[in-house]
C-alpha positions as CSV (number, residue, x, y, z in Angstrom):
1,X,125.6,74.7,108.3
2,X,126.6,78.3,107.4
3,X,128.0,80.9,109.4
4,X,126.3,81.5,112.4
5,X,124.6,84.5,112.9
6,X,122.5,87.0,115.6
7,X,120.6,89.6,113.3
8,X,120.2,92.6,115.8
9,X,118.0,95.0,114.2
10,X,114.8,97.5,114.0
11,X,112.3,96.5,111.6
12,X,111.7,98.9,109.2
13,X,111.5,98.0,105.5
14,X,114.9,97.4,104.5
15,X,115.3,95.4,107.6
16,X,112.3,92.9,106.2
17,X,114.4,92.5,103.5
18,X,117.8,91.7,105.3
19,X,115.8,88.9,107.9
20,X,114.1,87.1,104.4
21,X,117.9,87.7,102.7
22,X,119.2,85.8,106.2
23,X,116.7,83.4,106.7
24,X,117.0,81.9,103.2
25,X,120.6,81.8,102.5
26,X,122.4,78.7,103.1
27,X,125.2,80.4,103.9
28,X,124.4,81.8,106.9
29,X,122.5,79.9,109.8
30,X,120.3,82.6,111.3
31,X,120.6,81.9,115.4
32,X,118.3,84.2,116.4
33,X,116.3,88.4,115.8
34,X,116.6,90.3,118.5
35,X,114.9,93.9,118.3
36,X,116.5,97.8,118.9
37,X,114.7,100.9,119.8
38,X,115.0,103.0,116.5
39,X,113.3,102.9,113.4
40,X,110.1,103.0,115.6
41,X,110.1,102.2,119.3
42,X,111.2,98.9,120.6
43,X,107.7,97.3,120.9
44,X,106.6,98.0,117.4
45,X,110.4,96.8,115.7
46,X,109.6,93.8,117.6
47,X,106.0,93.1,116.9
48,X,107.4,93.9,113.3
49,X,109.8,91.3,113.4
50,X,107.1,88.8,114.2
51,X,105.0,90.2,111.2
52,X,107.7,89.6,109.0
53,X,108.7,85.9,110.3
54,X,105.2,84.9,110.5
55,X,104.2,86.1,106.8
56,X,107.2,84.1,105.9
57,X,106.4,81.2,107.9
58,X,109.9,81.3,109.8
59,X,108.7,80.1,113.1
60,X,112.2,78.4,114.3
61,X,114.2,81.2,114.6
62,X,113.9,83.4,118.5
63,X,112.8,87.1,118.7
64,X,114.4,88.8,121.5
65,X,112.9,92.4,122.5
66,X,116.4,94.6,123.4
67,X,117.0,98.1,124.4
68,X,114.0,100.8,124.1
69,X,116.7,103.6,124.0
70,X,120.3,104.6,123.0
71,X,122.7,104.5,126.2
72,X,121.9,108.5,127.4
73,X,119.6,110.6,126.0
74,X,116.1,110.0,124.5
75,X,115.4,108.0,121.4
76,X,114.8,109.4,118.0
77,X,112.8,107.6,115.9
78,X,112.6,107.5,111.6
79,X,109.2,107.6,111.6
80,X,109.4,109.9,109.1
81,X,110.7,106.9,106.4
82,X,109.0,103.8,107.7
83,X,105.9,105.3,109.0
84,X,103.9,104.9,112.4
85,X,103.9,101.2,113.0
86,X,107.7,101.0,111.5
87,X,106.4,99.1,108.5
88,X,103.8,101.0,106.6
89,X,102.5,100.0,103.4
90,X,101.2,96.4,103.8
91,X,97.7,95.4,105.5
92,X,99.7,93.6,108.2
93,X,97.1,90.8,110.0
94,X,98.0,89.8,113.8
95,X,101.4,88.1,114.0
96,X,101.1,84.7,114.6
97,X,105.1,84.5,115.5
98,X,105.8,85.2,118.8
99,X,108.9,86.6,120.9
100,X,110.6,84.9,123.7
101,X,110.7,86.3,127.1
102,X,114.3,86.9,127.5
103,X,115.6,89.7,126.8
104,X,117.6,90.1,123.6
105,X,121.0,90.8,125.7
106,X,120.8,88.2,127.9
107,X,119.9,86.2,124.5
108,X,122.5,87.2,122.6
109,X,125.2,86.1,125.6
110,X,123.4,83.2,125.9
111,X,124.1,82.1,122.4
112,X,127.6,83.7,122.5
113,X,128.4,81.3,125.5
114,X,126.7,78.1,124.4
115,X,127.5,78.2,120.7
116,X,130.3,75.0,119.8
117,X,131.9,78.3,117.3
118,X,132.3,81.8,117.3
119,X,129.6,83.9,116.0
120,X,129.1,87.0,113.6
121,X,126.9,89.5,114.9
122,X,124.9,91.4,111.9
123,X,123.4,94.4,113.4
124,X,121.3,97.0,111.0
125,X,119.7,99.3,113.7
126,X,121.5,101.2,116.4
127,X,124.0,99.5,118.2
128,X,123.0,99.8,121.9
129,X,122.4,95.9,122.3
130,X,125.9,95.0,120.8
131,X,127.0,97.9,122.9
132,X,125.8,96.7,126.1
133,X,126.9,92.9,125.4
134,X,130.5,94.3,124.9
135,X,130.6,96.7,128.2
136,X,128.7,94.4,130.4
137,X,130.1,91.1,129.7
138,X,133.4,91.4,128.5
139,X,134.3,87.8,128.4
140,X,132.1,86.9,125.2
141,X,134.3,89.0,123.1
142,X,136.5,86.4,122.4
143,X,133.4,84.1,121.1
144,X,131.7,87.0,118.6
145,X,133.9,86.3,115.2
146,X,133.2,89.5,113.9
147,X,130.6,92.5,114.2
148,X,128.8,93.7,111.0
149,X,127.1,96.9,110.9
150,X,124.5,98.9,108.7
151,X,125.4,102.3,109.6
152,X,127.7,105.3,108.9
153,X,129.2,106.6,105.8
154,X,132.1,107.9,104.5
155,X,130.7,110.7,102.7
156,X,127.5,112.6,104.3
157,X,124.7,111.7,106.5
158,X,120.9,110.9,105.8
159,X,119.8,112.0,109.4
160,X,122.1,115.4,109.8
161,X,124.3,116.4,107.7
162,X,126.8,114.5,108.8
163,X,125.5,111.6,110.5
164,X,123.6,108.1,109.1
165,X,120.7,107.6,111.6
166,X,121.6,104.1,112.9
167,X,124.9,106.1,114.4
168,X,122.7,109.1,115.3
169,X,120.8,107.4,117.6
170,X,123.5,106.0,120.0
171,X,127.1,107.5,119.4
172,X,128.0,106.2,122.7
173,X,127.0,103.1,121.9
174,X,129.0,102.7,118.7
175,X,131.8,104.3,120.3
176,X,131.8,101.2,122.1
177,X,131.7,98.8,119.5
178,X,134.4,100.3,117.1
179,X,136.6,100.0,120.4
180,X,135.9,96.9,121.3
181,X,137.9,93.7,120.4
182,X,135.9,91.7,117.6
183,X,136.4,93.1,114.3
184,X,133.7,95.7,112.5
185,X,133.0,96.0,109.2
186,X,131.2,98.5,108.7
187,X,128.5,99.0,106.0
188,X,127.8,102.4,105.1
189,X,125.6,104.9,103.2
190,X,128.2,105.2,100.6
191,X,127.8,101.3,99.6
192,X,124.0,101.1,100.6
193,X,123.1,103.6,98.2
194,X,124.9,101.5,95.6
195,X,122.1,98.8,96.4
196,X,119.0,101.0,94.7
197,X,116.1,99.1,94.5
198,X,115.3,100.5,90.8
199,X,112.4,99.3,88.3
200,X,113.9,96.8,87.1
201,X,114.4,95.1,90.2
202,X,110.8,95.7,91.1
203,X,109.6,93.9,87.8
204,X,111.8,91.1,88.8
205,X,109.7,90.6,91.7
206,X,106.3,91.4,90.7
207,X,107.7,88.5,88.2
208,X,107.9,86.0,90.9
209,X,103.9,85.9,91.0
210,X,104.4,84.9,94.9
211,X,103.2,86.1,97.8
212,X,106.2,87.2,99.5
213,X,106.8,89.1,96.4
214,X,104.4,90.9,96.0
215,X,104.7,91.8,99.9
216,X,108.1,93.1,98.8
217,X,106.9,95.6,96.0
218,X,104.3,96.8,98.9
219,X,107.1,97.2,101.3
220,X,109.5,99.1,98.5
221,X,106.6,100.4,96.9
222,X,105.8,102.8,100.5
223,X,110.0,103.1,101.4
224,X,110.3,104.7,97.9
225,X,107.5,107.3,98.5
226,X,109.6,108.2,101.7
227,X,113.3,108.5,100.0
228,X,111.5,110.7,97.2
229,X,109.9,112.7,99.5
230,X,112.7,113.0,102.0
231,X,116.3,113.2,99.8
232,X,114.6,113.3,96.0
233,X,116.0,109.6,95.9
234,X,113.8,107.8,92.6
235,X,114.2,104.9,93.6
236,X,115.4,103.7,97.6
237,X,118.5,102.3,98.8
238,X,118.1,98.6,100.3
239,X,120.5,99.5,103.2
240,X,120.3,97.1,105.7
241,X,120.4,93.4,103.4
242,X,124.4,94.4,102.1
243,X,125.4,93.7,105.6
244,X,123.9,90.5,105.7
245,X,125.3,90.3,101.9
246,X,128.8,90.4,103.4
247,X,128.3,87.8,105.7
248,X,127.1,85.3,103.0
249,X,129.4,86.4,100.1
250,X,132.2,88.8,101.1
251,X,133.2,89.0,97.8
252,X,130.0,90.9,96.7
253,X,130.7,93.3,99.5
254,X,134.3,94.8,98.9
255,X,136.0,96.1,101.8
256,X,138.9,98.2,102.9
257,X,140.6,98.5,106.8
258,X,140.4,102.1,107.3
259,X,140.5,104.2,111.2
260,X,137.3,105.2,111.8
261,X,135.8,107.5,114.9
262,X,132.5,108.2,116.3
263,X,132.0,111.8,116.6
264,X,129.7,112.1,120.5
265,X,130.6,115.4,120.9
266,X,130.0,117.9,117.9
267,X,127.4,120.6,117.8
268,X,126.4,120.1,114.0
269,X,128.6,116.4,113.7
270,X,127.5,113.9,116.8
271,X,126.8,110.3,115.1
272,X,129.3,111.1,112.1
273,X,131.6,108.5,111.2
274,X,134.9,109.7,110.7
275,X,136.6,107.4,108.2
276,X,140.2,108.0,107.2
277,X,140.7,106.9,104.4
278,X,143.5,108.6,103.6
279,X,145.0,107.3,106.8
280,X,146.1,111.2,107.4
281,X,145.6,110.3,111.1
282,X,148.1,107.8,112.0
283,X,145.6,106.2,113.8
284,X,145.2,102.2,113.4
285,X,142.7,100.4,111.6
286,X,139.9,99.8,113.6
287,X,137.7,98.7,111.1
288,X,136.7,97.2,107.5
289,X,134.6,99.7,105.4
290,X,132.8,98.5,102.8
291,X,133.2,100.4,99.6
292,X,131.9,98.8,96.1
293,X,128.8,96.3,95.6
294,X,128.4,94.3,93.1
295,X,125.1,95.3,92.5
296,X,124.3,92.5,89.9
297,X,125.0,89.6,92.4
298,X,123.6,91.2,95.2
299,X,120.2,91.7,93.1
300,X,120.0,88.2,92.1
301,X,121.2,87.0,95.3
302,X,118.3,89.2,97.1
303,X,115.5,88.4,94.6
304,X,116.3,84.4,94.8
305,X,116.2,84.6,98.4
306,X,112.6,85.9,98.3
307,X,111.6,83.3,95.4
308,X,112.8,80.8,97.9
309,X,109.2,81.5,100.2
310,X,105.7,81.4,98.8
């Protein structure tokens, strides 16, 4: 079996993409999907989670519904890139997948007790499940092998100025994770937006003549009107799949241990992630930060993955 794996995330369109990308790889042995407050609200993330498993006929894998909001505050949503239900642009039908009862921390300790080997969290939404497995049950830390995160940036934001939205949400919350013992790597604007999904890439899987396919260019197809009406992107970045890409291949996800620091306080900077790369601070590594993609392997890596279902 591959490494095991908890996808913690809040489906949204890229995050489609990174359960099919998990879910098909052999390297990885998907545990279990447990939903976060944030791209939409916690009920539709998780209903979209079971939209997505059920149009790809994963039926073996547990959705677990998490945290509705960030730690204080209220939540803020990006309905404003994935739309009202969170995953505009297909004619979803009624998920036939459904989600457990348990709730998607107790879930996630659950696993972390009972698994025979450590396991790698992968979390693309905000981090307030990770968060509150780490400050309410300390004792798993030792049985998570390592935390890897969509969010932040070493440049500028997409939500503020100076903050990525996943990190917006909750800065408390990642405050607590890039404390915490388990190791972070940290996947971050500045290599997401190295993962565009251009038109060539789209050809390649209107090519596949499949269903899931096709599914894809709808999903992109709606995600790409948002980037180009919100930043002037062409074509969209595929942010969420490159963290699970570092967990199958780290070598297609290049990385560098850098101190980095949640910003909770800042009138124009809360959610930035300060990376120092420079290492100006003397503070210690706290974290890997991914850098370059090898955009080639992670396009053929992400299109095979969604040949592999009808």
């Amino acid at each position: 079996m591959g490494v095991p794996i908890i996808l913690d995330c809040d489906p949204g369109h890229d995050d489609a993409l990174a359960i099919l990308l998990a879910n098909a790889s052999p390297a990885v042995e998907l545990l279990a999907i447990t939903t976060v407050g944030g791209n939409q609200t916690v009920e539709k993330c998780t209903i979209n989670a079971r939209r997505i498993c059920s149009a790809a006929g994963i039926t073996d894998v547990p959705i677990a519904s998490g945290a509705a909001g960030p730690l204080t505050g209220d939540l803020h949503i990006g309905e404003y890139v994935h739309g009202v239900s969170g995953l505009d642009g297909p004619a979803w039908g009624e998920p036939l997948v459904q989600a457990t009862n348990e709730p998607a921390v107790e879930l996630i300790v659950r696993m972390l007790r009972e698994h025979p080997e450590p396991v790698t969290l992968v979390a693309v939404g905000p981090l307030t499940n990770i968060a509150l497995v780490l400050r309410d049950h300390p004792d798993v830390a030792g049985n998570i092998r390592e935390i890897v995160i969509m969010g932040g940036s070493t440049e500028r934001g997409n939500d503020t100025p100076y903050a990525e939205f996943n990190i917006k949400v909750d800065p408390e919350a990642a405050a607590i994770v890039f404390a915490g013992e388990p190791q972070v790597t940290m996947c971050g604007l500045n290599i997401t937006h190295q993962a565009l999904a251009t038109p060539d890439v789209i050809e390649r899987l209107t090519g596949l003549h499949t269903r899931m396919g096709d599914l894809c260019v709808e999903l992109l197809t709606f995600f790409s009107a948002s980037y180009l009406r919100t930043w002037g992107f062409t074509s969209p970045p595929l942010h969420d799949p490159v963290a699970v890409m570092r967990v199958i291949d780290p070598s297609v996800v290049e990385c560098l241990p850098e101190p980095v620091a949640i910003e909770t306080e800042g009138r124009y900077t809360r959610g930035a992630t300060v990376v120092d790369l420079h290492h100006l601070s003397g503070d210690p590594d706290n974290a890997l930060v991914a850098m370059r993609l090898d955009r080639d392997r992670f396009w053929d890596t992400m299109i095979s993955a969604v040949a592999s279902y009808e």
